[in-house]
N, C-alpha and C positions, 0 to 999 in steps of 0.2 A: 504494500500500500504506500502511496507516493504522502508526505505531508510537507506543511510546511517547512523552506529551507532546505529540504534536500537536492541533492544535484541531478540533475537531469542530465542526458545527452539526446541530442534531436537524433530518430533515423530515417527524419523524410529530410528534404529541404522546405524552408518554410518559411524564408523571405529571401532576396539579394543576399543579403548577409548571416543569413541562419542557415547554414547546408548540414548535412549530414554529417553526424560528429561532433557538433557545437555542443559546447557544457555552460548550464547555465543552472539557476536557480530557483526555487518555487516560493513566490513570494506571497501567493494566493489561491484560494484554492475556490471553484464555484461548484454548485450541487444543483441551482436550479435554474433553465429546465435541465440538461446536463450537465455531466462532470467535465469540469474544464481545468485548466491550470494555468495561471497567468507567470508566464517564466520570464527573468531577465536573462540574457544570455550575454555571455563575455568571450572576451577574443583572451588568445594566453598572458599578452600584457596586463591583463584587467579590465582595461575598454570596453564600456557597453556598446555591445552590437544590435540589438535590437530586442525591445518587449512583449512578447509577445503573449494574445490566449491561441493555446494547444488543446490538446485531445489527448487521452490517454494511448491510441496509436498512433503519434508524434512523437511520443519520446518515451524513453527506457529510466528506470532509476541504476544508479549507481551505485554501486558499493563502498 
């Protein structure tokens, strides 16, 4: 179960700058009408790449 603060990785692409692989964070989490997760995604310097709401076949948690 994914919750807040955990680390995501995208395995679609899911904007210009969210491709496949990107690690980011779950800042949010929605329930209604569906389950969503509003992730910040960061590039390896730290830089935000872009905010995004996902779906739970969007992205993987991480260990």
């Amino acid at each position: 179960m994914i919750e807040e603060y955990d680390i995501v990785e995208s395995i679609k692409v899911l904007s210009d700058s969210v491709v496949v692989g990107c690690k980011g964070t779950v800042v949010m989490i929605y329930t209604d009408p569906i389950l969503g997760y509003e992730v910040e995604f960061m590039a390896a310097n730290g830089e935000t790449l872009d905010v995004l709401t996902v779906y739970p076949d969007d992205i993987r948690l991480l260990d």
